[in-house]
C-alpha positions in Angstrom: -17.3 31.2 -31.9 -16.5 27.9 -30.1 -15.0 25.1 -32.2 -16.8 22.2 -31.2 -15.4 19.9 -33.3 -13.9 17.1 -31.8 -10.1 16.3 -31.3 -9.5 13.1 -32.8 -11.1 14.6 -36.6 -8.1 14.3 -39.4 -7.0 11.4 -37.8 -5.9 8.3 -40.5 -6.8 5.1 -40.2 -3.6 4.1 -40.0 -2.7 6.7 -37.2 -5.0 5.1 -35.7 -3.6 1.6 -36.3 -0.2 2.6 -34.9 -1.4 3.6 -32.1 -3.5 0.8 -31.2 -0.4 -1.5 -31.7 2.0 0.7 -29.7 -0.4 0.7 -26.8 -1.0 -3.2 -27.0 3.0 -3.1 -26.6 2.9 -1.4 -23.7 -0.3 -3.0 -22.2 1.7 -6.1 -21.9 4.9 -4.3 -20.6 3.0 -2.9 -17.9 1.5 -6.5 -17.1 4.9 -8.1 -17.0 6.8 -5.1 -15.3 3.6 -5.4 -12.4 3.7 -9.2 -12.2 6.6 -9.4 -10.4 5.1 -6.9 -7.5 2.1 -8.7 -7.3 4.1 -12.1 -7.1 7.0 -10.8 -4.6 5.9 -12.4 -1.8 5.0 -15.6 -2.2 7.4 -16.1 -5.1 10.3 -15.3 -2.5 8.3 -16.8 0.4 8.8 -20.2 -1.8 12.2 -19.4 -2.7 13.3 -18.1 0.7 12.0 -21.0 2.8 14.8 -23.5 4.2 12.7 -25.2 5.9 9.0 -25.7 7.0 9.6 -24.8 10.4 11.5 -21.8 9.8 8.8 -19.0 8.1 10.3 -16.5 6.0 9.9 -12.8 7.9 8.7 -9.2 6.8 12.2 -8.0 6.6 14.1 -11.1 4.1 10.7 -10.2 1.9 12.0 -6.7 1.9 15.7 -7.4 1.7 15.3 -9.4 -0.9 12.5 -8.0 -2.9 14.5 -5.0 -3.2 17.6 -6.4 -4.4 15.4 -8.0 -7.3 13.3 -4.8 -7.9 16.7 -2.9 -8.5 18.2 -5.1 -10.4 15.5 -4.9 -12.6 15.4 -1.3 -12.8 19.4 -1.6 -13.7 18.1 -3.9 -16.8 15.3 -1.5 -17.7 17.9 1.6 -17.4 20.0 -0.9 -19.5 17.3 -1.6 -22.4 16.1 1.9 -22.6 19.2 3.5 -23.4 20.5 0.2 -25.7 17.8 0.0 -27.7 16.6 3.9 -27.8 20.3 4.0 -29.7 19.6 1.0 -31.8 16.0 2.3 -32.6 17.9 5.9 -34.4 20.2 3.5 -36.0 18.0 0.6 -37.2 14.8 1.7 -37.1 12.0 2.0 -34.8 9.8 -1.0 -35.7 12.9 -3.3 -35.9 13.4 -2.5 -32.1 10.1 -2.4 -31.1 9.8 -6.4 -32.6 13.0 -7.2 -30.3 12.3 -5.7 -27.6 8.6 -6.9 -26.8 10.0 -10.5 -27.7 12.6 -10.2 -25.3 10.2 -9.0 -22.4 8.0 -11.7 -23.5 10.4 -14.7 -23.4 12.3 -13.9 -20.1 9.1 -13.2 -17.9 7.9 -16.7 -19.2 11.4 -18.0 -18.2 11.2 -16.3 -14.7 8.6 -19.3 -13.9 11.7 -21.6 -14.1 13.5 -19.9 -10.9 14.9 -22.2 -8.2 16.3 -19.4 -6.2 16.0 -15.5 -5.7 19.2 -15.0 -7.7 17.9 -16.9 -10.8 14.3 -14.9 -10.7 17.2 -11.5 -10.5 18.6 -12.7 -13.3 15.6 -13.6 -15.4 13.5 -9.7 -13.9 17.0 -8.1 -15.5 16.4 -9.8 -19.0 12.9 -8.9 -18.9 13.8 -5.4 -17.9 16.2 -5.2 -21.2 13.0 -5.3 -23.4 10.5 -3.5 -21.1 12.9 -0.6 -21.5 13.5 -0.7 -24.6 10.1 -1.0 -26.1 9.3 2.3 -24.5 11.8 4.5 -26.0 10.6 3.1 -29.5 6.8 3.0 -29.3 7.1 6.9 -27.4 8.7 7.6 -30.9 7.1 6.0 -33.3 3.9 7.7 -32.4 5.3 11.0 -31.7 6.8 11.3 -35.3 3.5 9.5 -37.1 0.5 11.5 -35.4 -0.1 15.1 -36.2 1.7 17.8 -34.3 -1.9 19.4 -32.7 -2.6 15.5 -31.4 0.3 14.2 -30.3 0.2 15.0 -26.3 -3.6 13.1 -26.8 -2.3 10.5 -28.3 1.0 10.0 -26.0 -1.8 10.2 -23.1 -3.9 7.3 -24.7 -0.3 5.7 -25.1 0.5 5.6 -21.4 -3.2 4.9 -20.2 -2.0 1.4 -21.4 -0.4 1.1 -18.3 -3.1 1.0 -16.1 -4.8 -1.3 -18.5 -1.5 -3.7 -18.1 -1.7 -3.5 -14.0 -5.8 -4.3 -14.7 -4.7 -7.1 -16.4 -2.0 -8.3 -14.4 -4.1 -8.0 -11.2 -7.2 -10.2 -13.0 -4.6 -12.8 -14.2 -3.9 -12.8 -10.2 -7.6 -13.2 -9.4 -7.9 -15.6 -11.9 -5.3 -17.7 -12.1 -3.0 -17.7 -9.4 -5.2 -19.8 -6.9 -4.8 -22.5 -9.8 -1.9 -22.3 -10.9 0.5 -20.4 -8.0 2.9 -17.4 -9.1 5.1 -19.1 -11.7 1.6 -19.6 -14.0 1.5 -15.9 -13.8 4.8 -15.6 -14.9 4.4 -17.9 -17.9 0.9 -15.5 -19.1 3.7 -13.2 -19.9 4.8 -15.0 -23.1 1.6 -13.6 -24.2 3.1 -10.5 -25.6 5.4 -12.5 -28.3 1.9 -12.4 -30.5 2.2 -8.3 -30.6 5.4 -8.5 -32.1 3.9 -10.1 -35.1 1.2 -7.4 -35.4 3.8 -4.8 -35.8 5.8 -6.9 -38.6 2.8 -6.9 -40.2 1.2 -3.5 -39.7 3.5 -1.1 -38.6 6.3 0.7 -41.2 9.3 2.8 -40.7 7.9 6.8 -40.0 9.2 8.7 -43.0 10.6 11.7 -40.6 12.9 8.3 -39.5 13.6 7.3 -43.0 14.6 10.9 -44.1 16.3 11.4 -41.4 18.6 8.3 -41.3 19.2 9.0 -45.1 20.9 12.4 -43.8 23.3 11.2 -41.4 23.6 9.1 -37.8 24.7 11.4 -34.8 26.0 10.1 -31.8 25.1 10.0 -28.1 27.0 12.3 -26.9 25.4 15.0 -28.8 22.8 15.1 -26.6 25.0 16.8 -24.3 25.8 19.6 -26.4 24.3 23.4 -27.1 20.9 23.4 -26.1 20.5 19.5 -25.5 22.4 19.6 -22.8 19.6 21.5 -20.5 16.7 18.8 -22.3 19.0 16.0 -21.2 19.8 16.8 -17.5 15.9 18.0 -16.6 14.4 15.4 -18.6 16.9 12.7 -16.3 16.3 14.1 -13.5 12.3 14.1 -13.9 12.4 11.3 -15.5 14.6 9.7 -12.4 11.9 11.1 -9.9 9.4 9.8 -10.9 11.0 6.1 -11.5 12.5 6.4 -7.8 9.1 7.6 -5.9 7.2 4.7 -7.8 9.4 2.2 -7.4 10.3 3.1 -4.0 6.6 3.2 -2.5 4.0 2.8 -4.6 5.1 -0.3 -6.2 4.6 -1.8 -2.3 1.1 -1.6 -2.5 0.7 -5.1 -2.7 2.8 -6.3 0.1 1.4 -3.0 2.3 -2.1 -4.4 1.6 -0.8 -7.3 3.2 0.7 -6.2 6.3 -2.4 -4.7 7.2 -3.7 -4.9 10.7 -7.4 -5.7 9.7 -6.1 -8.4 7.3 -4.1 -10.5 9.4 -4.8 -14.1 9.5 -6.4 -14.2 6.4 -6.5 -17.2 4.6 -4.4 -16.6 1.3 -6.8 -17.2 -1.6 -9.0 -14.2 0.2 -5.3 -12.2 0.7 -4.6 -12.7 -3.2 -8.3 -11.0 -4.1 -7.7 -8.3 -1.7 -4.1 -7.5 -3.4 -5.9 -7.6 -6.7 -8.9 -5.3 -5.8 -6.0 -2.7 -4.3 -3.9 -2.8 -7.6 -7.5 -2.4 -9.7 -8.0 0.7 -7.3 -4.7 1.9 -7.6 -4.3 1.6 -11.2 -8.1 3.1 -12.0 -6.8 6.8 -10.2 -3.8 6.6 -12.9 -5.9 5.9 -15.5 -7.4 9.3 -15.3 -3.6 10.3 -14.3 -2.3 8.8 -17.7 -5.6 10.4 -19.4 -6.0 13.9 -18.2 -2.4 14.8 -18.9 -2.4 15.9 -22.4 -5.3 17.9 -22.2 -3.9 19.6 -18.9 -0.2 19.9 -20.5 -2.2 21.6 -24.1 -3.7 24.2 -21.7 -1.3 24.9 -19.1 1.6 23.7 -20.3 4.4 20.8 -19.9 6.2 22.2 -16.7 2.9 23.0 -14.5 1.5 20.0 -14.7 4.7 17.9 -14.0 4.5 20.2 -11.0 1.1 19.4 -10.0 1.6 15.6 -10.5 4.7 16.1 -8.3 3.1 17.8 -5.6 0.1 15.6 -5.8 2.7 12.7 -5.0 4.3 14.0 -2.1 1.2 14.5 -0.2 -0.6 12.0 -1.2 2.2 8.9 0.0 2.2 9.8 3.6 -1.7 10.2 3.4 -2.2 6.8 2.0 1.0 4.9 3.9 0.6 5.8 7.1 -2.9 7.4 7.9 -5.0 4.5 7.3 -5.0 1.3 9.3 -7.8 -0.4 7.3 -7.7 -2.1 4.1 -11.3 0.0 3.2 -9.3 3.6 4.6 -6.4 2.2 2.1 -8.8 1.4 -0.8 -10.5 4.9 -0.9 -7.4 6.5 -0.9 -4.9 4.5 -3.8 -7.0 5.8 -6.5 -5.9 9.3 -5.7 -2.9 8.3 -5.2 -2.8 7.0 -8.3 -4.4 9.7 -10.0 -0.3 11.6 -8.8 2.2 8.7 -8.7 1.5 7.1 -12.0 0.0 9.8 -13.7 3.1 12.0 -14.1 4.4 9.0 -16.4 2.1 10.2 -19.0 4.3 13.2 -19.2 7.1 11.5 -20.5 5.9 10.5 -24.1 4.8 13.7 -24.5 7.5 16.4 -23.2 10.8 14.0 -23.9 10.4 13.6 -28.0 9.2 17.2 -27.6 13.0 17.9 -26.4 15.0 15.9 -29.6 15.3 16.2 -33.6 14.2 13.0 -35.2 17.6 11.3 -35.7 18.1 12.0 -31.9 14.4 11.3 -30.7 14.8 7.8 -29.6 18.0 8.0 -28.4 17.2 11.1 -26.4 14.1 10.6 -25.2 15.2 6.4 -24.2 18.4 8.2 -21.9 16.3 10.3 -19.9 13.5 8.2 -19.1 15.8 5.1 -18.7 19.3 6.9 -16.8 17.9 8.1 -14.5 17.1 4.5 -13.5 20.4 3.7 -12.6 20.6 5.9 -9.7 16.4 5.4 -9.2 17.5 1.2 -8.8 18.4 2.3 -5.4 15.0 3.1 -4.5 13.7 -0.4 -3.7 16.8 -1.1 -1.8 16.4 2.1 0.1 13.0 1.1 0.9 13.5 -2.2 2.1 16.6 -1.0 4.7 14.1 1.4 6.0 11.8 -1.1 6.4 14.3 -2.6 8.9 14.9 0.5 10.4 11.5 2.2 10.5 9.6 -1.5 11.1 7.4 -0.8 8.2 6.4 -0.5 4.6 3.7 2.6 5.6 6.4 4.5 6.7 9.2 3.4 4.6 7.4 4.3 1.5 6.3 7.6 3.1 10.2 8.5 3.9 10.8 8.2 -0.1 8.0 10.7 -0.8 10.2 13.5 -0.1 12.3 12.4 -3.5 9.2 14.7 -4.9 10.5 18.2 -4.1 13.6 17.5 -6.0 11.1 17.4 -8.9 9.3 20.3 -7.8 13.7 22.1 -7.7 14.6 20.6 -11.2 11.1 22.1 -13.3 12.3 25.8 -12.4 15.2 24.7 -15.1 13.3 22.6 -17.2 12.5 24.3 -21.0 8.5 24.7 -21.9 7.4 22.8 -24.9 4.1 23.6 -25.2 2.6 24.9 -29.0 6.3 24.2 -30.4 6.4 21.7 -33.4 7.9 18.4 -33.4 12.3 19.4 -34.4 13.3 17.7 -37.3 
């Protein structure tokens, strides 16, 4: 007989609750973490410019932008780890209340930049938190919803990205014309209002508050016995998937604009086009972020990865270079989408699969965040190819190839699938 019965029955209210305020946390990380690519060129046109008769060029947007974007990855790899260690040791809510201020305040403070080295600076402290944040909402739902719903609910987790780049890309439409790119960076104080929902909503998941009663283990345990396989694959997915979207997919806004077709365009009509490409983009991931956990229940952790991996490396060159239209380009960025962002929704899942509960956060915050470290080189890389190759299309399309490393590292990687949350 068929059990009809529907997924989500047994689920508390408060389940439910935590949930809803974890994925408001990372609605608004994904809107500050995209507001910057949205913003990047005329925030370092501005800053840039010397003077009015000298126009800032292609490449000093791409030199430049990619210093920025890896320094911010640097912070993020920063954050993650930090705070995944501090989340063990204090608790996850505690963290998850720092963290989103943090993120908050600093993309707010970004508006204040004079010069591309200050809006660095100000991406790094705002990367601090965004990293952060992640390692303790991915635990704090893993260890509070049942063990037969958690991949759902990690899914329904990371579709809160795609909400975030929604958001980010109507704050564009809506506001920018107005009020230029440092209004959009002060609508990213916004977020300081989730961190008194969690104060007030969220508690401490008992499986934490047992196992912080028993005893405090340190990092480098997750480099012994069986760990130590968990930690390297999980890096090294973990640093894939960072480096190929970072490294071409977060371009989509300044490819959109180097299009052919859209040349000459007057600005306000270049900003909706941008935010109509990021909508497109970012509705493909939404069914990315979504269709994982079911996939992952039925076919398991590894395949998928796989899939989303493969998915990636096709679909880069396809949408980079093939096109020479912004309508071609349009049709195409959902799928993309669907591949490049998608396999994020992996991570909540499969990495507190890998660690007990007084090494969840700080297991599962190192490999999603290390591997970000050496992945802070992909926007660099990208914008030296782009002087060397004379484009984004084919720049990004050159990083694509990071995929088949991820494709190499799941033959090693340990299946989670049907195994219950380790205490």
């Amino acid at each position: 007989m068929v059990n009809t019965e529907s997924w989500w029955v047994g689920v508390t209210r408060y389940q439910w609750l935590v949930l809803f305020v974890a994925w408001l946390g990372w609605v608004f990380d994904a809107m500050d973490a995209t507001i910057y690519a949205i913003v990047l060129h005329p925030a370092l046109r501005d800053l840039l410019q010397t003077s009015p008769a000298t126009p800032v060029s292609a490449e000093q947007i791409g030199w430049y932008g990619g210093i920025i974007f890896s320094i911010f990855l640097i912070g993020w790899a920063v954050g993650g780890i930090t705070f995944g260690i501090l989340a063990d040791r204090f608790g996850r809510t505690k963290v998850l209340i720092a963290t989103i201020l943090t993120y908050a305040v600093f993309t707010g403070a970004a508006a204040l930049s004079q010069d591309w080295w200050q809006l660095a600076f100000y991406r790094f402290l705002t990367a601090l938190g965004i990293g952060g944040e992640w390692a303790a909402g991915a635990a704090i739902v893993a260890e509070i919803w049942p063990e037969d719903k958690r991949a759902k609910a990690a899914g329904i987790l990371q579709s809160a990205w795609a909400v975030g780049f929604f958001l980010a890309a109507a704050c564009n439409l809506t506001l920018k014309e107005t009020y230029g790119w440092r209004g959009l960076f002060l609508v990213g104080i916004l977020p300081a209002f989730v961190a008194l929902l969690v104060r007030r909503w969220v508690k401490e998941p008992e499986r934490w508050t047992q196992a912080h009663e028993r005893q405090i283990i340190p990092l480098s345990a997750i480099f012994k016995g069986d760990l130590r396989r968990a930690t390297v694959a999980g890096s090294a997915l973990a640093f894939v998937a960072v480096f190929g979207l970072w490294g071409s997919t977060n371009w989509a806004p300044t490819l959109v604009r180097e299009l052919p077709d859209l040349k000459g365009q007057d600005p306000a009509v270049l900003t909706r086009y941008v935010s109509y490409a990021i909508m497109a983009l970012n509705a493909g991931a939404l069914f990315g972020y979504l269709g994982f956990g079911p996939l992952a229940d039925r076919f398991g952790r590894r395949p998928v990865f796989a899939l989303m991996c493969l998915g990636s490396f096709i679909m880069l060159p396809v949408t980079y270079l093939l096109p020479s239209t912004y309508a071609g380009v349009l049709m195409l960025l959902p799928v993309l989408g669907f591949f490049n962002n998608g396999i994020f929704s992996g991570f909540p899942i499969y990495l507190p699969e890998l660690y007990p509960t007084a090494l969840r956060a700080t297991g599962a915050g190192f490999c999603f965040n290390a591997g970000r470290i050496l992945a802070s080189a992909s926007p660099f890389l990208t914008g030296w190819l782009v002087t060397t190759l004379g484009t984004f299309g084919r720049a990004a399309s050159t990083v694509a190839l990071i995929y088949l490393l991820g494709l190499a590292v799941l033959l090693f990687a340990p299946e989670t699938k049907g195994r219950p949350l380790p205490d």
